[in-house]
C-alpha positions in Angstrom: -32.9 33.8 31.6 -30.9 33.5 28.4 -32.1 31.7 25.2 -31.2 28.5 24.2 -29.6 28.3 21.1 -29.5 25.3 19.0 -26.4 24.0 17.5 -25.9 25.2 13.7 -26.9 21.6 12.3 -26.6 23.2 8.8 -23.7 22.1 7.4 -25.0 18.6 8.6 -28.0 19.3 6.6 -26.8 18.9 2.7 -24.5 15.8 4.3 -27.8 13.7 5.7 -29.6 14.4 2.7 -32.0 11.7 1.0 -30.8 12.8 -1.9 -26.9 12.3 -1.0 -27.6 9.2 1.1 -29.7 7.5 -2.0 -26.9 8.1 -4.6 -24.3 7.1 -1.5 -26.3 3.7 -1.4 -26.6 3.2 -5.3 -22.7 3.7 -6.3 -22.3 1.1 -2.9 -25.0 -1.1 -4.5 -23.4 -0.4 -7.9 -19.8 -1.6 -6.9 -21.3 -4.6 -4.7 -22.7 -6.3 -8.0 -19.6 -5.5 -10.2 -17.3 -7.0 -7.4 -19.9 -10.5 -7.5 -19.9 -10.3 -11.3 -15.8 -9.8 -11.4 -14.9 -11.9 -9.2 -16.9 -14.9 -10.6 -15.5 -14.2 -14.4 -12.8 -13.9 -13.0 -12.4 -16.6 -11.4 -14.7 -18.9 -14.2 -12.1 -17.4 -16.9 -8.5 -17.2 -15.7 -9.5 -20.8 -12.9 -5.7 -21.5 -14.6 -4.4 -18.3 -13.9 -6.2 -17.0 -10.7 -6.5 -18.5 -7.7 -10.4 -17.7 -6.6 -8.2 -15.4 -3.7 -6.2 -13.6 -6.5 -9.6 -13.3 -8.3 -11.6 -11.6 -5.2 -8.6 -9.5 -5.3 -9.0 -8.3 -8.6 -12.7 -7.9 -8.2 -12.6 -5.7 -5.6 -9.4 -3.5 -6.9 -12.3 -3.1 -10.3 -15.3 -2.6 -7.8 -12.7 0.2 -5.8 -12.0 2.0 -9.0 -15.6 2.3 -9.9 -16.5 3.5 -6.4 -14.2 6.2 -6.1 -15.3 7.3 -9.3 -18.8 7.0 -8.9 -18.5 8.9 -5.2 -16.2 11.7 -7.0 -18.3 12.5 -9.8 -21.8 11.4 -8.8 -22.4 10.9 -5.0 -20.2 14.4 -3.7 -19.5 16.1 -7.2 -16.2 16.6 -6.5 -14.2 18.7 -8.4 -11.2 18.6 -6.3 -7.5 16.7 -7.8 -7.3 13.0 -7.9 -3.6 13.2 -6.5 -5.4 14.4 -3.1 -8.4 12.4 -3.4 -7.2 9.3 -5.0 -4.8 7.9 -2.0 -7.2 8.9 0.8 -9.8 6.5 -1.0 -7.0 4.1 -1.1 -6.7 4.7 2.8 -10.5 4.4 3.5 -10.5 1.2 0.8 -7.7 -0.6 3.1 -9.0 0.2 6.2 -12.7 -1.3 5.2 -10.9 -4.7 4.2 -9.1 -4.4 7.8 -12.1 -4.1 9.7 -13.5 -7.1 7.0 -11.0 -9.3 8.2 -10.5 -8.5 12.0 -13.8 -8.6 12.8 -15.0 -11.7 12.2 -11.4 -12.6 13.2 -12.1 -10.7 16.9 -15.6 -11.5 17.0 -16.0 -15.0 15.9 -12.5 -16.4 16.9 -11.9 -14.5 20.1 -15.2 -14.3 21.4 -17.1 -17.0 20.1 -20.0 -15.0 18.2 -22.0 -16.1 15.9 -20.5 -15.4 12.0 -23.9 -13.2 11.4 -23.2 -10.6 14.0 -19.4 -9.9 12.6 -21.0 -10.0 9.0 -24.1 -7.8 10.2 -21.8 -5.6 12.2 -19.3 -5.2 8.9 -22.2 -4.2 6.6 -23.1 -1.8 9.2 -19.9 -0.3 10.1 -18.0 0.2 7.2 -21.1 2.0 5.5 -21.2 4.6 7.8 -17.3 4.8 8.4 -16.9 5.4 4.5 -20.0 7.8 3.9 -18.5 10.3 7.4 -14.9 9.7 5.7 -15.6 10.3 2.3 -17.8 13.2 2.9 -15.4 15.0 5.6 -12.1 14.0 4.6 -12.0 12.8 1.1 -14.2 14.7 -0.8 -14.5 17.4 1.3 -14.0 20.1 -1.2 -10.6 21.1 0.1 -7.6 19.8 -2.2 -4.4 20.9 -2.6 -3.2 24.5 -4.2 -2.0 24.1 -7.9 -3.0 20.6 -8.1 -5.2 20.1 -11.3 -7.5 17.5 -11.9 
């Protein structure tokens, strides 16, 4: 009878890493309290020339900018070019405000759940989504020939 062998988890190994997960988790935690602390300046400062939407807005383009470069440079030490990584963050970024918006919009207003499972379920889900992402396809070491950084 032959051996079994067990799948080669190892490249899986430096991805689930405490190490990775807890800087992961700090530049999220990081860019979670600049987005509060934008969005209400901005929207205490500029109440003439933002709209608290347009404010929110701005936050979170400030809160994007400092988690792509927090993730490049501290969570996945990236060294690849920003013209490959820069625009699949942008992807990623867009598709977490999707799934923001349609699934309360699904959840709540289709199905009739309660707000705290879509909300639960979005702080769930887009965590894991961006950590898989950015660590397979994003910062994945592979970028481009001849692009510079």
């Amino acid at each position: 009878m032959p051996a079994l062998r067990r799948p080669d988890i190892s490249a899986w190994r430096g991805t689930l890493s405490p190490r990775r997960l807890l800087k992961f988790a700090s530049v999220g935690l990081a860019a979670t309290v600049l987005y509060a602390l934008c969005a209400g300046l901005f929207i205490s400062a500029g109440s003439r020339y933002l709209s608290p939407a347009t404010a929110s807005v701005a936050a979170y383009a400030v809160a994007a900018i400092f988690s792509y470069l927090g993730h490049k440079f501290f969570t996945f030490m990236s060294a690849g070019s920003h013209r490959f990584e820069a625009p699949r963050f942008a992807v990623l970024t867009g598709f977490g405000l999707a799934i923001a918006y349609l699934l309360p919009m699904l959840l709540v207003g289709q199905f009739g759940l309660p707000v705290a499972i879509s909300i639960l379920l979005t702080c769930i889900l887009i965590p894991v989504v961006n950590f898989v992402v950015l660590e397979r396809w994003i910062f994945s070491g592979r970028s481009v020939a001849g692009d510079a950084l």
